[in-house]
Structure formats: structure tokens, C-alpha cells
Biopython code that builds the backbone (N, CA, C, O; Angstrom):
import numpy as np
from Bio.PDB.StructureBuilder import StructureBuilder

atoms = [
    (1, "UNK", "N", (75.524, -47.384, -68.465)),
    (1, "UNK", "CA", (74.607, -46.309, -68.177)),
    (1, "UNK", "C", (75.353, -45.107, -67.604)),
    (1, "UNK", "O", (75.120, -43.960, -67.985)),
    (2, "UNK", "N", (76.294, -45.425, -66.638)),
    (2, "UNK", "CA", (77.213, -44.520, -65.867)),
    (2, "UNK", "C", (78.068, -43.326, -67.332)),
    (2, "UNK", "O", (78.154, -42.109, -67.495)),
    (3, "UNK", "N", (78.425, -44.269, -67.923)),
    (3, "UNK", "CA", (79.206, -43.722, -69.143)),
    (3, "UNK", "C", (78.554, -42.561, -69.977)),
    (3, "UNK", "O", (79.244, -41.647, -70.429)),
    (4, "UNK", "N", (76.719, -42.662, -70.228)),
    (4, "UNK", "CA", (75.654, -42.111, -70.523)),
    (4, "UNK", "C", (75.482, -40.904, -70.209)),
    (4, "UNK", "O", (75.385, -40.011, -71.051)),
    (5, "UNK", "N", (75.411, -40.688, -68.726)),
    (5, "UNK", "CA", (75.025, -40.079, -67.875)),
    (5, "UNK", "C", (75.789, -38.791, -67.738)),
    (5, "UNK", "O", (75.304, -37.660, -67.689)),
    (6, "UNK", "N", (76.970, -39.108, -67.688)),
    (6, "UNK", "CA", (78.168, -38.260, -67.672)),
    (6, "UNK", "C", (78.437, -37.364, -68.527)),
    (6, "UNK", "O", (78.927, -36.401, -67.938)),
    (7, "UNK", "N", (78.326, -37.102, -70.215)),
    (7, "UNK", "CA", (77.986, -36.448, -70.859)),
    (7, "UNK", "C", (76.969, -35.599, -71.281)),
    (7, "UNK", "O", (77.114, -34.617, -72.010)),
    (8, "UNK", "N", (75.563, -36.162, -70.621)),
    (8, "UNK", "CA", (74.283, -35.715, -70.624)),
    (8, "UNK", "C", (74.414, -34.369, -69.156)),
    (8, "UNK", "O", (73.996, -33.211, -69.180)),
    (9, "UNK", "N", (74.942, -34.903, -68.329)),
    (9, "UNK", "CA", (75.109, -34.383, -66.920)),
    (9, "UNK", "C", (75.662, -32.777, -67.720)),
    (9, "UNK", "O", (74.983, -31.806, -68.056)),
    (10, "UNK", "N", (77.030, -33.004, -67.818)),
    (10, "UNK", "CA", (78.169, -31.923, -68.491)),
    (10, "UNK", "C", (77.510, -31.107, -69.485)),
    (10, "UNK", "O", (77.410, -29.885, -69.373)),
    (11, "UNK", "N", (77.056, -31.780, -70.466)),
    (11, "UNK", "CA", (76.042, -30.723, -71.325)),
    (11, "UNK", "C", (75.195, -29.549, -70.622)),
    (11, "UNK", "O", (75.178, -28.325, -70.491)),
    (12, "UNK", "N", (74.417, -30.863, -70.208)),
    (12, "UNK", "CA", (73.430, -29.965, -69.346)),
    (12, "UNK", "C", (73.693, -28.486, -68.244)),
    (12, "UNK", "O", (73.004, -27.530, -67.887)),
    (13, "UNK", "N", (75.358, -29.067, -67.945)),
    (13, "UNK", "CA", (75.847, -27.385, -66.918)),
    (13, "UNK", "C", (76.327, -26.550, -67.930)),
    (13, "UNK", "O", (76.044, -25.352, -67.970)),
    (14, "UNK", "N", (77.286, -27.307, -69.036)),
    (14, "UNK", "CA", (77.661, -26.069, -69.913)),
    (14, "UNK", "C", (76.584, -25.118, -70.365)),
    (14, "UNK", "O", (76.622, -23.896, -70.221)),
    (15, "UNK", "N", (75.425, -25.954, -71.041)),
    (15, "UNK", "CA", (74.105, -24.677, -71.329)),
    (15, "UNK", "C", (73.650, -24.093, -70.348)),
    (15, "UNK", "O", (73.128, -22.999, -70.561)),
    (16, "UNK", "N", (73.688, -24.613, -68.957)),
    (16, "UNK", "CA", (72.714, -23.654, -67.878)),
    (16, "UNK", "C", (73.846, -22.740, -67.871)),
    (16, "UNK", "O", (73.404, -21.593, -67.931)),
    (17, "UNK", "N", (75.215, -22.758, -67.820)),
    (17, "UNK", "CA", (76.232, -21.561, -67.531)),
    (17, "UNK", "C", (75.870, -20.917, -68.940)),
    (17, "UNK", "O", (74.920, -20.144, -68.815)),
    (18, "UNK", "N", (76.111, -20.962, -69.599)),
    (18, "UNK", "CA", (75.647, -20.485, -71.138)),
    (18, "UNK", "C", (74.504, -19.376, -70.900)),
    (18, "UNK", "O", (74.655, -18.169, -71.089)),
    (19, "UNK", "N", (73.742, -19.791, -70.608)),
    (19, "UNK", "CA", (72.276, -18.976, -70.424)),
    (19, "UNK", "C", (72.773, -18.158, -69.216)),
    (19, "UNK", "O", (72.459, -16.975, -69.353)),
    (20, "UNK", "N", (73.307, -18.356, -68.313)),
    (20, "UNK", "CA", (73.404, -17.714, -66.908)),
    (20, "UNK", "C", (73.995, -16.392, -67.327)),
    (20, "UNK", "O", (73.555, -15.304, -66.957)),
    (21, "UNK", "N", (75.340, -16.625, -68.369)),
    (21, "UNK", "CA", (76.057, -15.736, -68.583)),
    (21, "UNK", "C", (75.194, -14.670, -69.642)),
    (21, "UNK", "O", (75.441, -13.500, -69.352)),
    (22, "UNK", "N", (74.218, -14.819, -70.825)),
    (22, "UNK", "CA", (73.754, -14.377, -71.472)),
    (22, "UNK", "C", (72.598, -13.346, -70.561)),
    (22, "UNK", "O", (72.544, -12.163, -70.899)),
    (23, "UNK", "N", (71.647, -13.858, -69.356)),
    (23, "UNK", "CA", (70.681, -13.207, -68.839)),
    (23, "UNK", "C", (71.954, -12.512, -68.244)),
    (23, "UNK", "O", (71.791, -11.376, -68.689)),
    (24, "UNK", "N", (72.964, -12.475, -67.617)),
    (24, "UNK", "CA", (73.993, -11.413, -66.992)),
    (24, "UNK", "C", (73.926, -10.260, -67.935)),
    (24, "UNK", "O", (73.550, -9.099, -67.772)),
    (25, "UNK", "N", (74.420, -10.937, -69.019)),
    (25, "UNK", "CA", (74.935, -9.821, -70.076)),
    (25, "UNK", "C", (73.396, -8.634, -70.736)),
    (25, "UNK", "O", (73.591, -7.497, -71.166)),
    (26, "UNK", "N", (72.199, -9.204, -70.653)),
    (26, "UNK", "CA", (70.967, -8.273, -70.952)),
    (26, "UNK", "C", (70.764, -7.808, -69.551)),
    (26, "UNK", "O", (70.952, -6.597, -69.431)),
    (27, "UNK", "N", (70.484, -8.338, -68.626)),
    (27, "UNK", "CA", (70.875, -7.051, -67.617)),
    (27, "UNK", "C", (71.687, -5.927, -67.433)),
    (27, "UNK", "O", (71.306, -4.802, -67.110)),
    (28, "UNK", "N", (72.714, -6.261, -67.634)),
    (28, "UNK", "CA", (73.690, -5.451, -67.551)),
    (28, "UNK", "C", (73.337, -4.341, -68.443)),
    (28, "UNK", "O", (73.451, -3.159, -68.117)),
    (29, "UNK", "N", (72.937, -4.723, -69.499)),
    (29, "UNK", "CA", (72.547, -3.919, -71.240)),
    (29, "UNK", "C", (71.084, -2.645, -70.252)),
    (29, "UNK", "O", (70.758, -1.464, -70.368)),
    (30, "UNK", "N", (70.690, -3.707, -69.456)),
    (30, "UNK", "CA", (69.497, -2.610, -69.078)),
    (30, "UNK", "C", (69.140, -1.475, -67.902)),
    (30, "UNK", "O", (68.201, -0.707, -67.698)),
    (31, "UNK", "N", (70.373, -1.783, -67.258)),
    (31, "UNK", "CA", (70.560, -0.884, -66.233)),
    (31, "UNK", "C", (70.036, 0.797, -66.718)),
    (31, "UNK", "O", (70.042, 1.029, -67.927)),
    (32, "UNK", "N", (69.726, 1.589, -66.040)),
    (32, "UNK", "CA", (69.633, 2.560, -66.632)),
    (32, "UNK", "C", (70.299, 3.773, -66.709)),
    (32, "UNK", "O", (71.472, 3.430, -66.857)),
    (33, "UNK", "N", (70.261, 5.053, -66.697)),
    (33, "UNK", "CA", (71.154, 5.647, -67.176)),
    (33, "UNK", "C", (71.121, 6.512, -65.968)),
    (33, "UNK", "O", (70.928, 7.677, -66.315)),
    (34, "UNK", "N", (71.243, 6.375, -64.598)),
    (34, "UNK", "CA", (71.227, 7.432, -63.529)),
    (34, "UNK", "C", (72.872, 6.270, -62.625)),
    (34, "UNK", "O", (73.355, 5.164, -62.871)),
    (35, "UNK", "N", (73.161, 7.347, -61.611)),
    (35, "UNK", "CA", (74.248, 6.836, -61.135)),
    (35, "UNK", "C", (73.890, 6.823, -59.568)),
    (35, "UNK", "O", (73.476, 7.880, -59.092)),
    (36, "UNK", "N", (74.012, 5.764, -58.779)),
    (36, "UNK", "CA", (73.792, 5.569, -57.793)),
    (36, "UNK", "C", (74.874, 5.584, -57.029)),
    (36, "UNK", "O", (75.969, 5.301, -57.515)),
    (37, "UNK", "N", (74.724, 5.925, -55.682)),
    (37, "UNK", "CA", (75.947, 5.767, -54.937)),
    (37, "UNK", "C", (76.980, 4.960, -54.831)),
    (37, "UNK", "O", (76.791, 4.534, -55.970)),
    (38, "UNK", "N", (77.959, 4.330, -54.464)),
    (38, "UNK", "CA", (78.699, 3.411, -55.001)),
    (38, "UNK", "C", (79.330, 3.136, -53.454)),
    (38, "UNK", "O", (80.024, 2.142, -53.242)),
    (39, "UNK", "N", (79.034, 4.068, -52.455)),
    (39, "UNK", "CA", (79.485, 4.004, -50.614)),
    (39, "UNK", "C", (78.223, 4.300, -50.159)),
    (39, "UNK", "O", (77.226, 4.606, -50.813)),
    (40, "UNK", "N", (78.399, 4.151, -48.685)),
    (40, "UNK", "CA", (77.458, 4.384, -47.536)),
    (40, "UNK", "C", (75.963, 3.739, -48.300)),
    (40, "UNK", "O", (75.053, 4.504, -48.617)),
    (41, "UNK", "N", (75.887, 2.276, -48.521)),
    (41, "UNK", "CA", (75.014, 1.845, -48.760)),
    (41, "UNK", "C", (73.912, 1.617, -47.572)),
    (41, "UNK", "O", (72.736, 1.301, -47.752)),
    (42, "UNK", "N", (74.506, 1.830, -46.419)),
    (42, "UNK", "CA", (72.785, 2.120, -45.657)),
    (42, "UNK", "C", (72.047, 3.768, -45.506)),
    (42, "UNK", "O", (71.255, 4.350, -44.765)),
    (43, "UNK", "N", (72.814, 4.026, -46.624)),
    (43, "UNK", "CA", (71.961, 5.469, -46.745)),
    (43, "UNK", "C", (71.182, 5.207, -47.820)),
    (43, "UNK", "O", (71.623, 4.747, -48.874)),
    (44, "UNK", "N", (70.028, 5.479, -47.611)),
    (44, "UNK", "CA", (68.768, 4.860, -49.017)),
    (44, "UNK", "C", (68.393, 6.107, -49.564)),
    (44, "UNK", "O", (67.754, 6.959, -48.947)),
    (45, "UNK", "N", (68.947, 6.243, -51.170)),
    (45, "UNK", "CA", (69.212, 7.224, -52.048)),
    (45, "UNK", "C", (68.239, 7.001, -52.964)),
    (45, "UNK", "O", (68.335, 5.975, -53.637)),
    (46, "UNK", "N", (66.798, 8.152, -53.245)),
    (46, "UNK", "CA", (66.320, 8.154, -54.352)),
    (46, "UNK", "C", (66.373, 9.061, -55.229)),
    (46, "UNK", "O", (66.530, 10.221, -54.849)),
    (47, "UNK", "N", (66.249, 8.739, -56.727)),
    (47, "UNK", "CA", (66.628, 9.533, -57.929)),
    (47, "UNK", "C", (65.506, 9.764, -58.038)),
    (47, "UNK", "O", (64.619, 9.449, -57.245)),
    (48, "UNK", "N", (65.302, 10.872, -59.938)),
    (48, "UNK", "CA", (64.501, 10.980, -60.001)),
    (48, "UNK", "C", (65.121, 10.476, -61.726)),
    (48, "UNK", "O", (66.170, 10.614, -62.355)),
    (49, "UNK", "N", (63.701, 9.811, -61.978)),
    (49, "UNK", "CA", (63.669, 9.120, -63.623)),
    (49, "UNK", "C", (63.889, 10.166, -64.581)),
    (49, "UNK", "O", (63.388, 11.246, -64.268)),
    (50, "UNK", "N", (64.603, 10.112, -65.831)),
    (50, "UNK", "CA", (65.179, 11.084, -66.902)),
    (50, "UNK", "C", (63.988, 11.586, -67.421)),
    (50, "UNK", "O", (63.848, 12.683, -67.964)),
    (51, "UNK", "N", (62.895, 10.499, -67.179)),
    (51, "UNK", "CA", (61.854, 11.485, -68.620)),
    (51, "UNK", "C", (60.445, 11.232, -67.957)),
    (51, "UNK", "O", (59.490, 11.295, -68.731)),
    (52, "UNK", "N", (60.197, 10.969, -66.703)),
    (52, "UNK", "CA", (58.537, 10.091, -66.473)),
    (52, "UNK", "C", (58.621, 10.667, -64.876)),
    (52, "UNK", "O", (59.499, 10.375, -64.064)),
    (53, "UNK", "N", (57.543, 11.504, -64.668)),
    (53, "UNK", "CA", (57.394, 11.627, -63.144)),
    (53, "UNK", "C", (56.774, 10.810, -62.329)),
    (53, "UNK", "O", (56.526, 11.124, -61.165)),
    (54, "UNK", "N", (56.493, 9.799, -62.795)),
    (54, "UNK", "CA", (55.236, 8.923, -62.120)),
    (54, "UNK", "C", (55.930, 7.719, -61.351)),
    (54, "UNK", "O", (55.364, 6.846, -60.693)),
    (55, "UNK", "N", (57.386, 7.888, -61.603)),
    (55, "UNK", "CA", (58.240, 7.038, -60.964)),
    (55, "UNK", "C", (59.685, 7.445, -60.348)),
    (55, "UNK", "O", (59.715, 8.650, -60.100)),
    (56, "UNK", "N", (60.620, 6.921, -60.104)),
    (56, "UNK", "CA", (61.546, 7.188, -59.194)),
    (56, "UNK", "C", (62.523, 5.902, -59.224)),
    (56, "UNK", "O", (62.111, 4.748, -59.339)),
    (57, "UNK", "N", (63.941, 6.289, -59.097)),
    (57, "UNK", "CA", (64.503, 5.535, -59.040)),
    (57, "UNK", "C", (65.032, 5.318, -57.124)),
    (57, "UNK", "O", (65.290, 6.318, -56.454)),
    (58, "UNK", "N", (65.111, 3.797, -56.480)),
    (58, "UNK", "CA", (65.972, 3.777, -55.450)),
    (58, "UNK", "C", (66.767, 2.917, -55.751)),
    (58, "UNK", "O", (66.635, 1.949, -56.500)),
    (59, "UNK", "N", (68.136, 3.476, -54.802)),
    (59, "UNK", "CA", (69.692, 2.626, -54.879)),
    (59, "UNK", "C", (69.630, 1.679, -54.050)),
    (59, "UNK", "O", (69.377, 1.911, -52.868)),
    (60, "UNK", "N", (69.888, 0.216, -54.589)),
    (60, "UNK", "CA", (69.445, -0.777, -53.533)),
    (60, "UNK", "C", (71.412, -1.152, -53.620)),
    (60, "UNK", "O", (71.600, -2.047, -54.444)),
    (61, "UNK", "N", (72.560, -0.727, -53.059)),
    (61, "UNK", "CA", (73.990, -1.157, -52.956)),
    (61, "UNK", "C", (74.268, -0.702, -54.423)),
    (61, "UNK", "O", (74.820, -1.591, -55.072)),
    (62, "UNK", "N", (74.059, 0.319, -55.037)),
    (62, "UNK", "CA", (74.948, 0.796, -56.032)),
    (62, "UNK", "C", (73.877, 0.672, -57.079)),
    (62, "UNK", "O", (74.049, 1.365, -58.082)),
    (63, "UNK", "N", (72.879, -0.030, -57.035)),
    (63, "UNK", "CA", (72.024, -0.250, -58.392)),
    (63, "UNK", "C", (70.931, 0.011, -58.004)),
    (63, "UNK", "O", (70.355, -0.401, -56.997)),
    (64, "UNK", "N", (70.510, 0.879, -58.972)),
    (64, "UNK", "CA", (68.837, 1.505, -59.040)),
    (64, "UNK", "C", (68.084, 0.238, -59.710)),
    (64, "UNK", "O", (68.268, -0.678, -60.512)),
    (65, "UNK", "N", (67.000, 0.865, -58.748)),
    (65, "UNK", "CA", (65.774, -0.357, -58.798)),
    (65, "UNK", "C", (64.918, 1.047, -59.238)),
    (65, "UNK", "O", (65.191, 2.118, -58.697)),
    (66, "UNK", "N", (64.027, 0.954, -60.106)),
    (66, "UNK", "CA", (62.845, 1.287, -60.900)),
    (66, "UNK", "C", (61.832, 1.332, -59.718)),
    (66, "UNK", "O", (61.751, 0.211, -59.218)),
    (67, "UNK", "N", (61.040, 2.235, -59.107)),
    (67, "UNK", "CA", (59.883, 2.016, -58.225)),
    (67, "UNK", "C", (58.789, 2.935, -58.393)),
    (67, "UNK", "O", (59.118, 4.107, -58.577)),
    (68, "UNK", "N", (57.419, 2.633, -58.367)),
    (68, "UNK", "CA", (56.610, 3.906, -59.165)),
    (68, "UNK", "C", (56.306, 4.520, -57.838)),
    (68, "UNK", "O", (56.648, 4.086, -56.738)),
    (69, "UNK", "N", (55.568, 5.666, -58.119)),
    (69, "UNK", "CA", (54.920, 6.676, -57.214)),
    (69, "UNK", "C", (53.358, 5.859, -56.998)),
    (69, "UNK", "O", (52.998, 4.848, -57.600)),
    (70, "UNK", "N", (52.752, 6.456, -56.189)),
    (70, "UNK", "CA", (50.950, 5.656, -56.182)),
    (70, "UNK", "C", (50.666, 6.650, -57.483)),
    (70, "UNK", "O", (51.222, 7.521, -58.151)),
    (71, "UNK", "N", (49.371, 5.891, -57.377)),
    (71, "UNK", "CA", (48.156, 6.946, -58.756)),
    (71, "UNK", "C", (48.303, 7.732, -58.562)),
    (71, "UNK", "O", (48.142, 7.936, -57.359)),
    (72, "UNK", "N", (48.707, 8.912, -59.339)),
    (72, "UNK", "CA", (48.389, 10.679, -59.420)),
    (72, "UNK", "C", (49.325, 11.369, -58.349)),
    (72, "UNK", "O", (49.090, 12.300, -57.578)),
    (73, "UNK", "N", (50.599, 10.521, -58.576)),
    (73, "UNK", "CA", (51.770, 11.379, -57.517)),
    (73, "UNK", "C", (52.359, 11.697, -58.745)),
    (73, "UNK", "O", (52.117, 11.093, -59.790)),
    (74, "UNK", "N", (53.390, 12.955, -58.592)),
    (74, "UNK", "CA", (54.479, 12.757, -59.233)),
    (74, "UNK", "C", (56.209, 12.766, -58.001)),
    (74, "UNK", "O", (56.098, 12.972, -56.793)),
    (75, "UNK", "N", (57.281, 12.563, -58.526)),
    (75, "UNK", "CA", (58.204, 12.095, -57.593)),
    (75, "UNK", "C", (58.794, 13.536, -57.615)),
    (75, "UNK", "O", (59.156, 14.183, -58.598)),
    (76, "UNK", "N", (58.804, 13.809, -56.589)),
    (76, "UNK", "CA", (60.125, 14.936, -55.714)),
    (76, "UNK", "C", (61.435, 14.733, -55.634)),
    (76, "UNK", "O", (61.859, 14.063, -54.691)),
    (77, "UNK", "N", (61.988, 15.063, -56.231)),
    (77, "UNK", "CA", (63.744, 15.181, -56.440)),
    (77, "UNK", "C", (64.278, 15.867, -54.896)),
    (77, "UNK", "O", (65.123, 15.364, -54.156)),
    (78, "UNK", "N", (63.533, 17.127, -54.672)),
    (78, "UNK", "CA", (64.005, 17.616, -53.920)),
    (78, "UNK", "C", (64.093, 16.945, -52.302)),
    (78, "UNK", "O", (65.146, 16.768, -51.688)),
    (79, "UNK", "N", (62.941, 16.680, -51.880)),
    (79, "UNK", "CA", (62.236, 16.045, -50.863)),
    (79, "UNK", "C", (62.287, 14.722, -50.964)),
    (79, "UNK", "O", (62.179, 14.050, -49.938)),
    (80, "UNK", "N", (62.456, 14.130, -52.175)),
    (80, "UNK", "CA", (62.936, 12.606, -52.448)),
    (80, "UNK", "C", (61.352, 11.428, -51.542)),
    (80, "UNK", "O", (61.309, 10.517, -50.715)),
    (81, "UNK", "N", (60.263, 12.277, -52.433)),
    (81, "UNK", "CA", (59.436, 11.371, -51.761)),
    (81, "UNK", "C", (58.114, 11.736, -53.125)),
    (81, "UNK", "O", (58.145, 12.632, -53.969)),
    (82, "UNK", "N", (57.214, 10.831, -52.936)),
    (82, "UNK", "CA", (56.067, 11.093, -54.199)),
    (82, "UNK", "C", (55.170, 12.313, -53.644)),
    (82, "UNK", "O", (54.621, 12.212, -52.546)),
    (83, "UNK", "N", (55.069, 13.220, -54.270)),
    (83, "UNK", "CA", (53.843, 14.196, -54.037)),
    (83, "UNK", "C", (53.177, 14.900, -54.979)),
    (83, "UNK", "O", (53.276, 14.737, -56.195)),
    (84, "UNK", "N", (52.559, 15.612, -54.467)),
    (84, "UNK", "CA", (51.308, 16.231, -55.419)),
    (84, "UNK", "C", (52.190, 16.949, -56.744)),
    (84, "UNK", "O", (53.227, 17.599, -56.613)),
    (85, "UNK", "N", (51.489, 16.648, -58.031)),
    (85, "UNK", "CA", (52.131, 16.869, -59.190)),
    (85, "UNK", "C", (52.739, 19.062, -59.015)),
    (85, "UNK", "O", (53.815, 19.637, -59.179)),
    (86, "UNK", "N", (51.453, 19.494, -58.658)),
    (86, "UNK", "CA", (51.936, 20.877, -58.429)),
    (86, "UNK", "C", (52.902, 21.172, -57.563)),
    (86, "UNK", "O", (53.354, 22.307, -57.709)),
    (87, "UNK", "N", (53.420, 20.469, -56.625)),
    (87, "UNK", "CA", (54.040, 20.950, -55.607)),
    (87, "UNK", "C", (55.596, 20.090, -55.802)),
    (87, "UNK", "O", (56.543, 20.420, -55.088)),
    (88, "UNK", "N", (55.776, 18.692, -57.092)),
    (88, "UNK", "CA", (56.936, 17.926, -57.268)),
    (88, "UNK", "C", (57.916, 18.481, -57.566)),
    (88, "UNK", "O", (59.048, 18.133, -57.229)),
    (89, "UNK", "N", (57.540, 19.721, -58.454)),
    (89, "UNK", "CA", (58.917, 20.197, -59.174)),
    (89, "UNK", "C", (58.819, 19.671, -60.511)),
    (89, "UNK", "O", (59.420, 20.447, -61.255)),
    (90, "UNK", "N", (58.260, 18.559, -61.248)),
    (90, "UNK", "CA", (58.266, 17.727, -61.658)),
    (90, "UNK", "C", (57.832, 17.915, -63.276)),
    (90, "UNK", "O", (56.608, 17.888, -63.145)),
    (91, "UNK", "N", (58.003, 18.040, -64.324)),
    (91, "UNK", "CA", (57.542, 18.094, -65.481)),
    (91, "UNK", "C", (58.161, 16.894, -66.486)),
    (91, "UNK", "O", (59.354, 16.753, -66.756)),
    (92, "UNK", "N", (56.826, 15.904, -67.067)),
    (92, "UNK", "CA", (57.368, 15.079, -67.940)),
    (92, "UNK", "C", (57.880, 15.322, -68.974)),
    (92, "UNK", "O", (57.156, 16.121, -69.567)),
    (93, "UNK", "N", (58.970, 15.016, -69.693)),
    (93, "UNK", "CA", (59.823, 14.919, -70.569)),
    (93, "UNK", "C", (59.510, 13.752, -71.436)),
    (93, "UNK", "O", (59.462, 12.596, -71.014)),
    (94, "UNK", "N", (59.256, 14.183, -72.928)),
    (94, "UNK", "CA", (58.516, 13.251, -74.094)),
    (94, "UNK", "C", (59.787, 12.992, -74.774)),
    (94, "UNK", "O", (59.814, 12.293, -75.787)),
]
sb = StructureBuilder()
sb.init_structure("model")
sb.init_model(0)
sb.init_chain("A")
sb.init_seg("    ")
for serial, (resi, resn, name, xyz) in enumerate(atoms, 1):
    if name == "N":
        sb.init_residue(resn, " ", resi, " ")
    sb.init_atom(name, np.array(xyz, "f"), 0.0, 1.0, " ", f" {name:<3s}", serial, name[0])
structure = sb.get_structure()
């Protein structure tokens, strides 16, 4: 049984590393296209999204995290906070 086991065991890590490495590699593919700080990670840096005002990017240690605005904000680049669409700066890009 021991003899059994041992090959079933080994399989079983080679595919979970298999898969581990593949969900790495589509992440990686999906990062998006803004550049986050890469120092002074307790300074909390928000972007503003390439084409959609209704959201915002923040740098969580070098990598932007996707975060929306509430209903009927658009995001401030300048002020780096969600506000009223007239006052964001803000025009969507199709």
C-alpha cells in the first residue's frame, strides 16, 4: 500500500505546482497598465483608471488593486479621492 501511495502523493504535488504556476502566470498577464510606486510603501498612492471614472486604482506594495468610487462619484486624480463628477476633472474615455 505504502508503495501506492507514494506515487499518487507525488502526482498529486506535481499538478498542484503545475496549476500554482499557471494561476501566477494569468495574473501576472492581468495586472494593469498604470505604474505604482515601487518605495515608500506606507505612503498609500491612488491612480486614476485609463478609461472609466467610476473607479480608481490603489497601490497596495507596488501593485494596484482595482477599487470603485460609491454610486455617482467620479475619481479625482488631483485630490486622489471620489467626488462629484463636475468637480473630478474626470471625463470617460470609450
Amino acid at each position: 500500500m505504502k508503495k501506492f501511495l507514494s506515487p499518487v502523493i507525488s502526482a498529486f504535488l506535481v499538478i498542484v505546482a503545475v496549476l500554482g504556476l499557471l494561476l501566477n502566470t494569468a495574473q501576472a498577464e492581468e495586472l494593469p497598465p498604470v505604474s505604482c510606486p515601487t518605495e515608500d510603501f506606507d505612503i498609500v498612492k491612488l491612480l486614476p483608471h485609463e478609461t472609466r471614472c467610476d473607479v480608481y486604482y490603489r497601490c497596495d506594495r507596488g501593485v494596484p488593486i482595482l477599487m470603485p468610487c460609491a454610486p455617482g462619484l467620479y475619481f479625482n486624480a488631483v485630490l486622489e479621492v471620489c467626488d462629484v463628477p463636475e468637480k473630478s476633472g474626470c471625463t470617460p474615455k470609450e
